[in-house]
C-alpha positions as CSV (number, residue, x, y, z in Angstrom):
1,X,5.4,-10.8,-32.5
2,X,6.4,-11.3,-28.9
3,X,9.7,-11.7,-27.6
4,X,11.5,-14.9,-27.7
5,X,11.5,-16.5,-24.5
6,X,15.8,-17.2,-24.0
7,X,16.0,-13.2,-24.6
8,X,16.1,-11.2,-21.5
9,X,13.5,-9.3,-20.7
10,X,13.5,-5.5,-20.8
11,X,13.5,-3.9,-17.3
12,X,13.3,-0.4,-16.7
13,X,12.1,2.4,-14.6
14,X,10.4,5.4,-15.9
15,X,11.6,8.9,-14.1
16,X,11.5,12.1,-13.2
17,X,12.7,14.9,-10.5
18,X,9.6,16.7,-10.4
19,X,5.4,16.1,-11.2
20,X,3.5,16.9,-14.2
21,X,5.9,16.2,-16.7
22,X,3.9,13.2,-18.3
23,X,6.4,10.6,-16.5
24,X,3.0,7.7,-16.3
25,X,1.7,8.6,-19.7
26,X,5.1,7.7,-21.1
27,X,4.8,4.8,-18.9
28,X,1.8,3.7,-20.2
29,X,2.6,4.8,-24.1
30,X,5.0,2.3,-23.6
31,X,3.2,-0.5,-21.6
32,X,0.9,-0.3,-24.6
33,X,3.4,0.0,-27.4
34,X,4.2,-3.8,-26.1
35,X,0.5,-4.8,-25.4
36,X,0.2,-3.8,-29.8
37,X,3.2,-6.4,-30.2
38,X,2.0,-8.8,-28.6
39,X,4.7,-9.2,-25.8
40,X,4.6,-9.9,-22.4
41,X,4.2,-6.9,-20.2
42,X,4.2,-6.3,-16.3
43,X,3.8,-2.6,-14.6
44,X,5.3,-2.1,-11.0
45,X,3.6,1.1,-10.0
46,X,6.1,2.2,-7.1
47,X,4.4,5.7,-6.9
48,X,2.1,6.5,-4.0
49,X,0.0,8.3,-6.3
50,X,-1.1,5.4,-8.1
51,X,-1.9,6.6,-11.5
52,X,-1.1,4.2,-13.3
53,X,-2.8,1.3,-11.8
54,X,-5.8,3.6,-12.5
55,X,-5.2,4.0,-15.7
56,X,-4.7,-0.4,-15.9
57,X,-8.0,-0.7,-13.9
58,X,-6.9,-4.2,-12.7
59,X,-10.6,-5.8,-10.8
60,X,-8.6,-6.8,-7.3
61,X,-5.9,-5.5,-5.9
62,X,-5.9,-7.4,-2.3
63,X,-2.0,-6.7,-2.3
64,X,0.1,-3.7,-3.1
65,X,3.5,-2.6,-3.8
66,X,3.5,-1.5,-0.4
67,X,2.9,-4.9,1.1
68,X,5.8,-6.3,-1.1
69,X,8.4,-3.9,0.2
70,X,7.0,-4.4,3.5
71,X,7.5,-8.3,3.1
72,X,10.7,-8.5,0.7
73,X,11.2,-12.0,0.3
74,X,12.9,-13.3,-2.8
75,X,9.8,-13.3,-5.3
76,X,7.0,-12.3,-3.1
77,X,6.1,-9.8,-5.9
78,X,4.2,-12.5,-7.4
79,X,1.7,-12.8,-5.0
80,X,0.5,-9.2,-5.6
81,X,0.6,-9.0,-9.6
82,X,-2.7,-9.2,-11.2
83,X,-4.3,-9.1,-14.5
84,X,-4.7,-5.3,-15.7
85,X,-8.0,-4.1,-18.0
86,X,-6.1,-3.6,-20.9
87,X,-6.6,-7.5,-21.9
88,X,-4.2,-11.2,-21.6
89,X,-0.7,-9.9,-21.3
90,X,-0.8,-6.9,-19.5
91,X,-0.3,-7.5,-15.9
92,X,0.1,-4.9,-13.0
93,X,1.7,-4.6,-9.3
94,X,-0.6,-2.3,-7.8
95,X,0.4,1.2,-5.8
96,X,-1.5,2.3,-3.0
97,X,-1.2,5.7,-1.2
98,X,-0.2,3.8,1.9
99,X,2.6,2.9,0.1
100,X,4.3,6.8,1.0
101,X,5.9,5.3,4.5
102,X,7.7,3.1,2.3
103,X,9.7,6.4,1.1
104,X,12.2,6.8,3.7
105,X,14.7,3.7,4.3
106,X,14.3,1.0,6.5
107,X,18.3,-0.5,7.2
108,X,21.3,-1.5,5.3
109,X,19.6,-3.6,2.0
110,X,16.8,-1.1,2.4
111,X,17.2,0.3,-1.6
112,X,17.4,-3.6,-2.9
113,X,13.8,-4.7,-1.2
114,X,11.9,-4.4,-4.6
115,X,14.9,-6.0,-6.6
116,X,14.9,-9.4,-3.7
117,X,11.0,-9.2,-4.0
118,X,11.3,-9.5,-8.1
119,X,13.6,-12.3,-8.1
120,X,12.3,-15.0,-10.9
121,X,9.3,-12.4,-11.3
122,X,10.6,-10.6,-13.9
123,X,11.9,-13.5,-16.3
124,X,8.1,-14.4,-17.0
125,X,7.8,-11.1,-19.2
126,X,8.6,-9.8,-22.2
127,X,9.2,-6.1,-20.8
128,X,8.7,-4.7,-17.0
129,X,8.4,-1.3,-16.4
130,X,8.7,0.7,-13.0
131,X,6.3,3.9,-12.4
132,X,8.7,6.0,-10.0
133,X,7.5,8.5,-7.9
134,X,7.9,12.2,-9.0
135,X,11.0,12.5,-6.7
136,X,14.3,10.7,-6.2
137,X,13.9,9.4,-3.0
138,X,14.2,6.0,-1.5
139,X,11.3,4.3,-3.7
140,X,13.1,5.5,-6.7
141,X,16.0,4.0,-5.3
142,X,14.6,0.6,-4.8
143,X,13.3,1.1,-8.5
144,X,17.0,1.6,-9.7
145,X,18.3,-1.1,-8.2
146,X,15.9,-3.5,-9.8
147,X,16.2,-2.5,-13.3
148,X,18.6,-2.9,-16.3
149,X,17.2,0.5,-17.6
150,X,16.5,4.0,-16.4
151,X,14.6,6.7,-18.8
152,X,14.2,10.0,-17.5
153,X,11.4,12.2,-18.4
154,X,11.5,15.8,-18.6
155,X,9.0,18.5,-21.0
156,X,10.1,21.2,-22.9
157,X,10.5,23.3,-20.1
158,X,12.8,26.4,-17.9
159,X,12.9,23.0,-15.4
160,X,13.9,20.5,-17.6
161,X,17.5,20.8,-17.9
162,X,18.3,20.7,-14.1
163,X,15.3,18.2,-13.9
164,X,17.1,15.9,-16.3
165,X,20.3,16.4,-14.5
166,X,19.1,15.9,-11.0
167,X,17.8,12.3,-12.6
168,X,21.0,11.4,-14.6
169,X,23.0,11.8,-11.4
170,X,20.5,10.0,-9.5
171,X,21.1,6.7,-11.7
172,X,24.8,7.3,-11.4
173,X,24.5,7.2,-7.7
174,X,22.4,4.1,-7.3
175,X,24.5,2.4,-10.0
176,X,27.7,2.7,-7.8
177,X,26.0,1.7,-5.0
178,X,23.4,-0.6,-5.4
179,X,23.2,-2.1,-9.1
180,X,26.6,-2.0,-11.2
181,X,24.6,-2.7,-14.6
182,X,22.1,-0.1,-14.5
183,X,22.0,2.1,-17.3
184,X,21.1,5.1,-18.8
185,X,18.7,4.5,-21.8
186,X,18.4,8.5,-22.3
187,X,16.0,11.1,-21.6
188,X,12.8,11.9,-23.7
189,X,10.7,15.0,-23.9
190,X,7.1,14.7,-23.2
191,X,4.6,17.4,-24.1
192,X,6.5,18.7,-27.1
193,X,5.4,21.3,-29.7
194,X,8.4,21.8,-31.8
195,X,6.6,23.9,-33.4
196,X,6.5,26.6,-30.8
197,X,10.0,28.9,-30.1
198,X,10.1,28.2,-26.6
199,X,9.5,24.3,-26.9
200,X,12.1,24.4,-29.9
201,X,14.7,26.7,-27.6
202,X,14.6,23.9,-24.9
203,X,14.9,20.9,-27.1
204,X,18.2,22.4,-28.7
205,X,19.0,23.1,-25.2
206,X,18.4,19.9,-23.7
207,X,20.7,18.6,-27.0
208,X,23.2,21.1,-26.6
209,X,23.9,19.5,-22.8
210,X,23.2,15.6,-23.6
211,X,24.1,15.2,-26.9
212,X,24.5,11.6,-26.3
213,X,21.4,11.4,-24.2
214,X,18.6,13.3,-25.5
215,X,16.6,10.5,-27.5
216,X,15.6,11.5,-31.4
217,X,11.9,10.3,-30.2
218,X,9.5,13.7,-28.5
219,X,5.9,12.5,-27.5
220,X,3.9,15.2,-28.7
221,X,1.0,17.1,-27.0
222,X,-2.1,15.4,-28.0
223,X,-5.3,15.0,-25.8
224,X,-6.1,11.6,-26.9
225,X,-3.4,10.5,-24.3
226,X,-5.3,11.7,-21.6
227,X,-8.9,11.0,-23.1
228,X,-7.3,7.1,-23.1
229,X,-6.2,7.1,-19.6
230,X,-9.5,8.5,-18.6
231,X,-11.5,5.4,-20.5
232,X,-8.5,3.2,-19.1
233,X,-7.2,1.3,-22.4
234,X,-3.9,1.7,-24.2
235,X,-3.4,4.8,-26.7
236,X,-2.8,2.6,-29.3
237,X,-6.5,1.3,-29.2
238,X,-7.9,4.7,-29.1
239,X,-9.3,6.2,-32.3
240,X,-8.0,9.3,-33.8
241,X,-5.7,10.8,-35.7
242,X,-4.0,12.0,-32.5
243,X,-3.7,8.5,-30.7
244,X,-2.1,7.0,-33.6
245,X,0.7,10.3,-33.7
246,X,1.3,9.3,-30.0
247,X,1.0,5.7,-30.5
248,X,4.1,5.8,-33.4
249,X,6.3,7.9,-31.4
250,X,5.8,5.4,-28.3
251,X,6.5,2.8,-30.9
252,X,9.7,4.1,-31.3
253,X,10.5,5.1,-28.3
254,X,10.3,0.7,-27.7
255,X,11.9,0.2,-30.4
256,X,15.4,2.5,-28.7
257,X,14.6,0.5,-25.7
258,X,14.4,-2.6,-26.9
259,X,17.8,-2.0,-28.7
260,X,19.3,-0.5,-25.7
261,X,19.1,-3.9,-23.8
262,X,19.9,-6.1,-25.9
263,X,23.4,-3.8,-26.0
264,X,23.4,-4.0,-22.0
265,X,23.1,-7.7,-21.9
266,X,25.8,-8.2,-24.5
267,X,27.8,-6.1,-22.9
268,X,28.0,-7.9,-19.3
269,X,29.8,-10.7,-20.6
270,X,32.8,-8.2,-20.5
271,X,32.4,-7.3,-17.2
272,X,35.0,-9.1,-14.8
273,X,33.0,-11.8,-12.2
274,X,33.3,-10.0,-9.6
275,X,31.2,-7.3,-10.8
276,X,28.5,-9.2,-12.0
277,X,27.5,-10.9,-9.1
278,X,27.9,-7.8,-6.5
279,X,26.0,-5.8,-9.4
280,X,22.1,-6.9,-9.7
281,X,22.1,-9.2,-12.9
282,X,18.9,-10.6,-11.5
283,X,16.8,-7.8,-13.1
């Protein structure tokens, strides 16, 4: 059933400190948990990589994220969304490897370009979600300041516990600086094989540091996530045993999400004027 149209929408950026964790295939688990409900869904792909308008496959692309930092008007972002292959709903901003010189900032408002570019974009959808670049630099920045929502994405690794904090303190930065009612929403392990000593040793260990943090939902290592991206539809309409084990835990993983703004928005009507309108509640 998709979202009612006087809720606010979900807005959040998908993270991570380093590559290869599986940071756009969470992305895109996601982006198709929606697509199964029915709701509303746009993709801002602000990595230079571009993986995940791949995997969307959208027909034209005569505009770019790159192009809309470059321009930054208020709600220019809309000129450069377009229709994904995943079917009616699904819509993407498309990356492009150009989009690299964007990564080191350009004057004072130079993090808030994506947010000003996004203004009235973002209330035409159910749920928008930001592909960040696998680093913590100035796209990520502009990423952070346009989003309610930040979920950091780590694997079962020796890396993912300084990976994870590198990320969390990221979000507090930007938060203080650029966007007052950013959040949070956790961090999630991608890859995972609880199974396995080593993948078990660094979920306790990832627990055992963010208690609060760590989310009770682990994507788990299957090959139909990549054997989906490859044919460039959701997981959720791939068929195998596999897919549908991925497609639940992404399920729930919108489901935390989902609950964890509608708690952010409730929430802002304590916050004192003054923060609300030097904070980005246009997101």
């Amino acid at each position: 059933m998709a979202a009612s149209s006087t809720r606010a929408p979900l807005t959040c950026a998908v993270v991570a400190q380093k590559g290869g964790v599986g940071k756009t295939t969470t992305l895109l688990g996601l982006a198709g948990a929606a697509w199964e409900r029915g709701l509303r869904v746009l993709v801002v792909d602000l990595d230079p990589q571009a993986n995940a308008t791949a995997a969307l496959d959208p027909a034209s692309t005569a505009y770019t994220t790159n192009d809309v930092l470059a321009d930054a008007r208020p709600g220019v972002a809309a000129d450069a969304i377009v229709p994904s292959s995943w079917g009616a709903g699904v819509d993407v901003l498309p990356s492009e490897r150009a989009l690299e010189h964007r990564a080191v900032p350009e004057g004072r408002d130079s993090a808030l370009r994506l947010r000003i570019a996004l203004e009235g974009v973002v209330d035409r959808y159910d749920v928008v979600l930001v592909d960040c670049p696998p680093s913590l630099g100035e796209l990520t920045r502009n990423a952070l300041a346009a989003v309610r929502l930040a979920l950091v994405v780590t694997e079962p690794s020796f890396f993912a516990l300084p990976g994870a904090a590198a990320a969390l303190e990221a979000i507090e930065v930007v938060r203080g600086s650029n966007n007052l009612v950013l959040r949070a929403a956790g961090v999630v392990v991608n890859r995972a094989r609880p199974q396995t000593s080593e993948h078990a040793y660094r979920l306790a260990e990832l627990a055992e540091h963010y208690p609060t943090l760590l989310l009770p939902v682990t994507v788990p290592d299957r090959t139909a996530l990549q054997q989906a991206q490859g044919a460039c539809v959701p997981v959720q309409a791939w068929r195998s045993s596999g897919a549908r084990e991925a497609a639940d835990a992404f399920d729930d993983l919108l489901d935390l999400l989902l609950a964890e703004a509608g708690r952010g928005v409730a929430e802002l009507g304590h916050l004192p004027t003054t923060l609300t309108s030097t904070g980005t509640d246009s997101s």
